[in-house]
C-alpha positions in Angstrom: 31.7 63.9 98.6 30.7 63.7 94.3 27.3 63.7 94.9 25.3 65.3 91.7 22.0 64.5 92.5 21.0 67.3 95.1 22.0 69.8 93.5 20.8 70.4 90.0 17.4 71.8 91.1 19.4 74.1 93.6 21.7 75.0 90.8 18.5 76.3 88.4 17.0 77.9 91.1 20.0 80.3 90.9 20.3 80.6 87.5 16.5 81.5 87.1 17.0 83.9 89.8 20.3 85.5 88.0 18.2 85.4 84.5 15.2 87.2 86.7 17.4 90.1 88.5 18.9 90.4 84.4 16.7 90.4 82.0 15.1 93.6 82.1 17.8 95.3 79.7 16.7 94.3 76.1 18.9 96.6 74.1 21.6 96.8 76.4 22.0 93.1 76.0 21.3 93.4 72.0 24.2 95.3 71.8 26.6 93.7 74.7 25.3 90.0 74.2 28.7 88.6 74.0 30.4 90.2 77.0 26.8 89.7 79.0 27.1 86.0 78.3 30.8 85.4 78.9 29.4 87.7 82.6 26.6 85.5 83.6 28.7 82.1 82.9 31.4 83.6 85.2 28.4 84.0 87.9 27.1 80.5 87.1 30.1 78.8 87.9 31.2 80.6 91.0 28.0 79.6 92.1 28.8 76.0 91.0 32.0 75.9 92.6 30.8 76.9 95.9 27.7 74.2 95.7 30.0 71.6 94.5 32.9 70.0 96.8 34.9 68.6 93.5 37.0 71.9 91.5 34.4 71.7 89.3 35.4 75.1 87.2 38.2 77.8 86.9 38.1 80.1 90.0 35.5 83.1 89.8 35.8 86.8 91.3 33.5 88.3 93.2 33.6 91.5 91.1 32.3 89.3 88.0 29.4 88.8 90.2 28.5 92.1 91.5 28.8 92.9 88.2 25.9 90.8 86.9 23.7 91.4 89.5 24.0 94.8 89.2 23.1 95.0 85.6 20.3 94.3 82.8 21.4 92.9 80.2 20.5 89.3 79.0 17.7 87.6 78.1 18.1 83.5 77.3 17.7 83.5 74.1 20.0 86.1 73.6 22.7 84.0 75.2 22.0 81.0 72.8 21.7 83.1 69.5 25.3 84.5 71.0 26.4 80.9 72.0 25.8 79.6 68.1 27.2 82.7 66.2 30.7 81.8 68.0 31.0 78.0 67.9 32.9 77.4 65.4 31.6 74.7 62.6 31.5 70.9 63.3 33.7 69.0 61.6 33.1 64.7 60.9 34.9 62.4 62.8 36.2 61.0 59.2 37.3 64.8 58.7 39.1 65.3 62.2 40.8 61.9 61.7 42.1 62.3 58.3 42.9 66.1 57.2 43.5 67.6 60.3 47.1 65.7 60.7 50.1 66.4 61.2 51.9 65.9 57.5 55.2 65.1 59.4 53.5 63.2 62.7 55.7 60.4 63.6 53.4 57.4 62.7 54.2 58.5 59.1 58.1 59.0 60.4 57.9 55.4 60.7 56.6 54.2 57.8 58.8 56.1 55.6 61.2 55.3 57.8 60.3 51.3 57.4 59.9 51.5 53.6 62.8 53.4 53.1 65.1 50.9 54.6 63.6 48.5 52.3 63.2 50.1 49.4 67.2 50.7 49.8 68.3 46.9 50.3 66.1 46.8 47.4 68.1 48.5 45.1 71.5 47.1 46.5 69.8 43.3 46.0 68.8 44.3 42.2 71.8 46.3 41.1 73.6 43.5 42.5 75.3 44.7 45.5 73.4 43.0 48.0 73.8 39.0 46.9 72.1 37.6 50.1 69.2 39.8 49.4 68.9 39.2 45.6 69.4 35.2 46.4 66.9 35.5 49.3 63.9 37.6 48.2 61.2 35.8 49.6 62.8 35.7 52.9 62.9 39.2 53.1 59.2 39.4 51.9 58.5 36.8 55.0 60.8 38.7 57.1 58.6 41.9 56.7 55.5 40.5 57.4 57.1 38.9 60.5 58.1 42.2 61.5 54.7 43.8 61.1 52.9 40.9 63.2 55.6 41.7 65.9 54.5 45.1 66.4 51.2 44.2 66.2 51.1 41.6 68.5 49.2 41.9 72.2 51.5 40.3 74.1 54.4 41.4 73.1 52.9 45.1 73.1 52.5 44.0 76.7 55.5 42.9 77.6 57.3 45.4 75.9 54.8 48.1 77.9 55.7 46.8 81.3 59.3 46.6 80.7 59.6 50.0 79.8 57.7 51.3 82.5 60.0 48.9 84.4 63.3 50.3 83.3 62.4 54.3 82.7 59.6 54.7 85.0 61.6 56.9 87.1 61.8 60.5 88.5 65.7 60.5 87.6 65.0 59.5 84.1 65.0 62.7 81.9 61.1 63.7 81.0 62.6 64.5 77.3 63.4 61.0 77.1 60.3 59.5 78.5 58.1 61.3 76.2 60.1 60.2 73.4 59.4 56.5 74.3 55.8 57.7 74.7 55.2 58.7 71.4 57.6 55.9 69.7 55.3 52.8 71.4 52.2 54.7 70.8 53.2 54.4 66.6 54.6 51.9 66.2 51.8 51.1 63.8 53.2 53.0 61.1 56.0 50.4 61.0 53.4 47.9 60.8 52.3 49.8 57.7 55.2 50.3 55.8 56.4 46.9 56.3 53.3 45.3 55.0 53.9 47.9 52.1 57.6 46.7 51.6 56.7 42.8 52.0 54.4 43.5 48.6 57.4 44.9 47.2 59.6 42.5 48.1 57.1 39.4 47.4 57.1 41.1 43.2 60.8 40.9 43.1 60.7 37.0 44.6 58.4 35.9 42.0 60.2 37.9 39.5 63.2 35.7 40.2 61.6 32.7 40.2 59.6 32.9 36.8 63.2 34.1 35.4 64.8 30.8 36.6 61.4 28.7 36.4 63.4 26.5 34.6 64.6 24.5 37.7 61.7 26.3 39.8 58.4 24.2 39.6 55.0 26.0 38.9 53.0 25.6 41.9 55.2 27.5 44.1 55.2 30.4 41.3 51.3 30.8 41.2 51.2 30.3 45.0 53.0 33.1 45.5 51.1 35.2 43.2 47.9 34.3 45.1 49.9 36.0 48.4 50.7 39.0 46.7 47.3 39.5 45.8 46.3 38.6 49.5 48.8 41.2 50.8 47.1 44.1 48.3 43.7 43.4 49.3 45.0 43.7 52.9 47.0 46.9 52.4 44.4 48.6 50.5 41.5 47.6 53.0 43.3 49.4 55.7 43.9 52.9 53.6 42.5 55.2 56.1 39.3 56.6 54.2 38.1 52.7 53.6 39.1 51.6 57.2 37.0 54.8 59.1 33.8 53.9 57.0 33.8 50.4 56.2 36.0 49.4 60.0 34.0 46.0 59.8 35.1 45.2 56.4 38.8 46.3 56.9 38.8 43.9 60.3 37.5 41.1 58.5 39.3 41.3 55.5 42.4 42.0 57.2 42.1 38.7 59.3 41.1 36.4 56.7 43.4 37.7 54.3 46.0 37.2 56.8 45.2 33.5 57.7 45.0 33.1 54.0 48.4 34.2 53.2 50.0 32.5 56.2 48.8 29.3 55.2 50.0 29.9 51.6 53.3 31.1 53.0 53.8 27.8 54.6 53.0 25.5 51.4 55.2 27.5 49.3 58.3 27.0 51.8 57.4 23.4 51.8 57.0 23.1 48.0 59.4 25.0 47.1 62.1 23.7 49.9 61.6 20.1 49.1 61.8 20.2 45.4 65.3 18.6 43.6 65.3 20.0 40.4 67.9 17.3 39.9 65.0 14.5 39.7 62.0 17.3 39.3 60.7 15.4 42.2 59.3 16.9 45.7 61.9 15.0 48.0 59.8 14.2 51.5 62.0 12.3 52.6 64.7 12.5 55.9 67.4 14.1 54.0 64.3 16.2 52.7 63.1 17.3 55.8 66.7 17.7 57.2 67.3 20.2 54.4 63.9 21.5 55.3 65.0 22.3 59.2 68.1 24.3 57.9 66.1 26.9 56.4 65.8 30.2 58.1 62.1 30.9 56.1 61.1 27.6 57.7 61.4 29.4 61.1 60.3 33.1 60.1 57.0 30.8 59.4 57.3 29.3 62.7 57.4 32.4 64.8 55.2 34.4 62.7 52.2 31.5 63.2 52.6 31.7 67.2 52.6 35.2 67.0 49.2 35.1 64.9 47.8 32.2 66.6 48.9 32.6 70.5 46.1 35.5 71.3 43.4 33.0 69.7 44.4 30.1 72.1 43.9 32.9 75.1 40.1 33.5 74.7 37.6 32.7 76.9 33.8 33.0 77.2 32.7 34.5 80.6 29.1 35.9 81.3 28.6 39.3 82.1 26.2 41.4 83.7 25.1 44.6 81.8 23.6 48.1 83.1 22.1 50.3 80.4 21.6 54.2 80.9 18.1 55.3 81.2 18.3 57.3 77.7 19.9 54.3 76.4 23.1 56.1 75.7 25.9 53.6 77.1 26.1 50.0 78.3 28.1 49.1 81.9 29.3 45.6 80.6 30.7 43.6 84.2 32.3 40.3 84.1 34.8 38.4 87.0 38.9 39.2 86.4 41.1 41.8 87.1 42.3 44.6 84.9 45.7 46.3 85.5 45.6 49.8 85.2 46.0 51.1 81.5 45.2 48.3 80.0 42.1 47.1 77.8 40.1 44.3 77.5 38.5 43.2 74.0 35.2 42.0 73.5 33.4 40.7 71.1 30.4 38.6 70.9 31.3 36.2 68.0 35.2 35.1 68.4 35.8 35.1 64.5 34.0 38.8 63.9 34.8 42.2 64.9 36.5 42.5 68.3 36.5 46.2 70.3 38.5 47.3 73.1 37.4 49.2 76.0 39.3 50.4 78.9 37.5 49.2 82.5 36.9 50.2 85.5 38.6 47.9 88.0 39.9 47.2 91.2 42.7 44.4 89.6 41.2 41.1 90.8 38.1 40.7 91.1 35.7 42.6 88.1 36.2 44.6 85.3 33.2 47.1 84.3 33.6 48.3 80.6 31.9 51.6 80.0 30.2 51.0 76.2 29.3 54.1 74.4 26.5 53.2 71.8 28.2 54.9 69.2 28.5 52.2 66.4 26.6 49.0 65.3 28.4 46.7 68.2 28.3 49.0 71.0 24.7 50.0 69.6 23.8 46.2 69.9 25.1 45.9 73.8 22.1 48.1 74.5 19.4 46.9 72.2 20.6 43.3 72.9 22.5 43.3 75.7 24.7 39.8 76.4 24.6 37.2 78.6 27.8 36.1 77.8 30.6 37.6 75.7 34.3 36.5 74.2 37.4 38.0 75.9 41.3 37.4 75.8 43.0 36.4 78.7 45.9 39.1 77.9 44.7 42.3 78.4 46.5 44.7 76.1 48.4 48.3 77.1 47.7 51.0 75.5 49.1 54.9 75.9 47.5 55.0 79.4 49.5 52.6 80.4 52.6 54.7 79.7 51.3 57.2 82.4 53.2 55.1 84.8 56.5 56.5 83.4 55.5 59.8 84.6 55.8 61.1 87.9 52.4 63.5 87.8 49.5 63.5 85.1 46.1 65.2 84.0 43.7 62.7 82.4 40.9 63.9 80.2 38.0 62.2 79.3 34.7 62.4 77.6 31.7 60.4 78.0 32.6 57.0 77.6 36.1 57.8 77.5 36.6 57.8 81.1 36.9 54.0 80.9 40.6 54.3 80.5 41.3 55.9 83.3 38.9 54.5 86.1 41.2 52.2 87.4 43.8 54.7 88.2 41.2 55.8 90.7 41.2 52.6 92.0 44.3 50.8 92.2 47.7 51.9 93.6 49.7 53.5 90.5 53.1 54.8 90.0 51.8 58.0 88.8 49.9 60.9 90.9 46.9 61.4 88.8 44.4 64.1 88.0 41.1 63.5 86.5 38.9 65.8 84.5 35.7 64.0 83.4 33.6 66.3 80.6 29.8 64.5 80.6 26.3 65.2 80.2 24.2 64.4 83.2 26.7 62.3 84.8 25.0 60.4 87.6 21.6 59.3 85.5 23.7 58.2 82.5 26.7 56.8 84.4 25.1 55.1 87.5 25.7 54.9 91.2 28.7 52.5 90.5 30.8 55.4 88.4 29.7 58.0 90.2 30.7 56.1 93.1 34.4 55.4 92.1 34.3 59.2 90.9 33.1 60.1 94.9 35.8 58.3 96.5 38.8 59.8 94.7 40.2 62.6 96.6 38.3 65.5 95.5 40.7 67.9 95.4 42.0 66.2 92.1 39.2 65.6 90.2 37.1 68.2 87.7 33.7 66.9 86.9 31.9 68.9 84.2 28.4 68.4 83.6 27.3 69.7 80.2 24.0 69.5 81.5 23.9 72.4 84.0 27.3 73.8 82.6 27.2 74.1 79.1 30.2 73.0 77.2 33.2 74.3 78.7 36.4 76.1 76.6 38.4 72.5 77.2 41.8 73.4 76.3 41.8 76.5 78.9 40.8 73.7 81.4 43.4 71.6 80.8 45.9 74.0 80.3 44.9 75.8 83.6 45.1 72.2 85.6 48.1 71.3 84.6 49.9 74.6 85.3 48.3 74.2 88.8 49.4 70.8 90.1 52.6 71.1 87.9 52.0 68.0 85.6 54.5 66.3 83.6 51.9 65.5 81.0 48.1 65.4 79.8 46.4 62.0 78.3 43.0 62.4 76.4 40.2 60.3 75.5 37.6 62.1 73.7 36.1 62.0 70.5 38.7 62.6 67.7 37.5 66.8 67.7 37.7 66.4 71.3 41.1 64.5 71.6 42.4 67.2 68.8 41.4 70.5 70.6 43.1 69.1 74.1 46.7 68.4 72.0 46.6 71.3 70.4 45.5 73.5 73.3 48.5 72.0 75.3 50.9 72.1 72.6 50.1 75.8 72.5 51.2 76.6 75.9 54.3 73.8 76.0 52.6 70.9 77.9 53.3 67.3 76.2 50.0 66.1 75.4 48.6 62.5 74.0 45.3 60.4 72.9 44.4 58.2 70.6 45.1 58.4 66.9 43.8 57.4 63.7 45.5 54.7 64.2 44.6 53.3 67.8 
């Protein structure tokens, strides 16, 4: 049984009693500190493994141990001095997200990919090759910005999500081919981003063409269209990655209302500019007006793109909650009535119209979901110096790259602190996949509770690695995960970490050939 309570005083009992029968070497250890500490951590975690029932570290010799015992050479401080000369230096989260990547990754695949195609028909439309383009600029402005709401969009993500899983969720599908579809859904956002790029593109070129031939073109459509460019600029350049990491609340805001802003705009100009006869430089409302009006394809680009913004609005509800905060305060348990299928989130947020945040939940499918909050920023901050009574959710829980595990037939999940949300209810719920767990935390059972440390008991323990930074130290994570895999022969490793975290895991697994995901700067 995970049971972490009993044993911590047991557990420094020993390792006062190792530091006692080895400190009595001074310049021995001086000299050998490195290869002392790297001797007494082996020791340490045999002894761990054999107090612990869960496969809590890598297997230990019992020559490592003679060893230590036999000889003097470490004194505490000695280990910590040793223990800060090698870590290597801390880097921001802003730094992690937004120099350490990949200058080829396939998020930026897509969106040259996206604006390349556009930027193409472009050409053709204004050298003349491409008369329905050249005759239909805004409509392919509109039809951009449809295509980035698509891809943006809960449900479909959702729907999209299951049917996949559906259709290649198989042992006989080839694993080349499921990882492909992996890392496709999981950036698709960078075809969200170069489309928004090529609408403002496209959008210039329309009003272009209209102020040419303005002459049989009224006015107000003109400047109306001007005021959606400028509504599309502010949203592309409130989402360029240094502005979005440290001003999020601003980008999500301005993104939104910009949005709703240019939609509406979107609409009068299609109305305006559809129901004017430049014979009689009149706006014709009238039957054959609005038959004319029906016939347009823009008329129904609007139409979807407005459900597609709109339909995840009409979904919320206000539930009350129940909350559980950590004794140091560091996390919130937020619990509310529904059921959460595995791998996918629920979003929260205490005002409808302001910033929303997703967390993955501990749940059993039907009956409650428990969110784990980390109090990392302002609104997860807020859950534990104010916690709710009540808070806004959508009745479409969205999937995210967890819920792509299903397509795989065995997988390691990693997570740190509050990052374990994610994954609970694979420990809970019937899943396609066969999972493994390894949970990295710092004095799991007084921050997390008896209600995660519960879930975390009941899962057979033969598949689960819980690391507490507390009594272990921090552990060399990629060797871990590397060394898990390689035992239960997994198909694949998901992360959720901290962006250093989630880095060190992919690149560790990359390293020795194991496909590896977690969030990106994107997510």
């Amino acid at each position: 049984m995970f049971d972490i309570d009993k044993r911590p005083s047991r557990f420094m009992n020993k390792v006062i009693q190792l530091e006692t029968r080895v400190g009595n070497n001074q310049q021995m250890a001086q000299s050998n500190s490195k290869e002392a500490f790297d001797m007494l951590m082996i020791a340490v975690s045999k002894e761990v493994s054999e107090m612990f029932s869960t496969d809590i570290c890598l297997e230990m010799g019992d020559r490592a141990l003679d060893a230590i015992e036999n000889r003097a050479e470490i004194y505490p401080q000695i280990i910590e001095s040793s223990a800060q000369k090698s870590a290597p230096a801390k880097k921001s989260r802003l730094e992690v997200l937004l120099k350490d990547q990949e200058l080829l990754s396939i998020y930026k695949r897509f969106f040259v990919l996206s604006f390349i195609i556009n930027i193409v028909l472009f050409i053709l439309a204004a050298l003349g090759h491409f008369n329905y383009a050249h005759n239909n600029t805004a409509l392919f402005a509109l039809g951009n910005v449809l295509l980035l709401a698509l891809v943006r969009n809960e449900i479909f993500l959702r729907v999209t999500y299951e049917t996949t899983v559906q259709l290649f969720g198989h042992s006989i599908v080839p694993l080349r081919l499921k990882l492909w579809i992996t890392h496709g859904l999981q950036n698709l956002g960078g075809i969200h981003a170069g489309c928004g790029t090529a609408s403002i593109v496209w959008s210039i070129y329309a009003v272009v063409e209209l102020f040419v031939h303005r002459a049989t073109v009224p006015t107000p459509p003109i400047a109306i269209l001007f005021v959606v460019i400028f509504m599309l600029l502010i949203s592309c350049l409130a989402a360029v990655p240094v502005l979005r990491h440290v001003h999020h609340n601003v980008f999500e805001n301005t993104h939104r209302i910009c949005g709703w802003f240019a939609l509406a705009l979107i609409w009068c100009f299609i109305l305006l500019l559809a129901s004017y006869d430049p014979s009689r430089n009149v706006y014709d409302f009238s039957s054959h007006g609005r038959h004319r009006l029906v016939n347009r394809l823009d008329i129904w680009f609007a139409a979807v793109l407005t459900l597609l913004v709109f339909l995840p609005w009409a979904l919320i509800k206000k539930v009350p909650v129940r909350t559980w905060i950590s004794p140091d305060q560091s996390l919130s348990l937020i619990t509310f009535a529904d059921g959460l299928p595995v791998g996918t989130f629920a979003r929260i947020a205490r005002n409808p119209l302001k910033e929303w945040h997703a967390f993955g939940a501990a749940s059993d499918g039907f009956s409650e979901n428990t969110l784990i909050c980390g109090a990392v920023g302002d609104f997860t901050k807020g859950l534990v110096s104010h916690p709710p009574s009540h808070i806004w959710t959508r009745r479409v829980r969205f999937a995210g790259v967890t819920y792509l595990a299903n397509l795989y037939t065995r997988a390691v999940f990693v997570a740190t602190g509050s990052g374990l949300g994610p994954f609970l209810s694979f420990l809970m719920q019937p899943t396609r996949v066969d999972c493994h767990l390894i949970f990295i935390a710092k004095n799991v059972e007084q921050i997390y509770g008896p209600y995660i440390t519960n879930i975390l008991s009941r899962f057979p323990q033969e598949k689960l690695i819980v690391h507490d930074t507390a009594i272990l130290g921090r552990p060399n994570l990629a060797k871990l995960v590397v060394d898990r895999v390689k035992k239960c022969e997994a198909e694949v490793v998901i992360v959720t970490s901290n962006p250093a975290g989630s880095k060190t895991v992919i690149d560790g697994c990359r390293a020795a050939g194991i496909p590896a995901f977690g969030p990106i700067w994107d997510s």
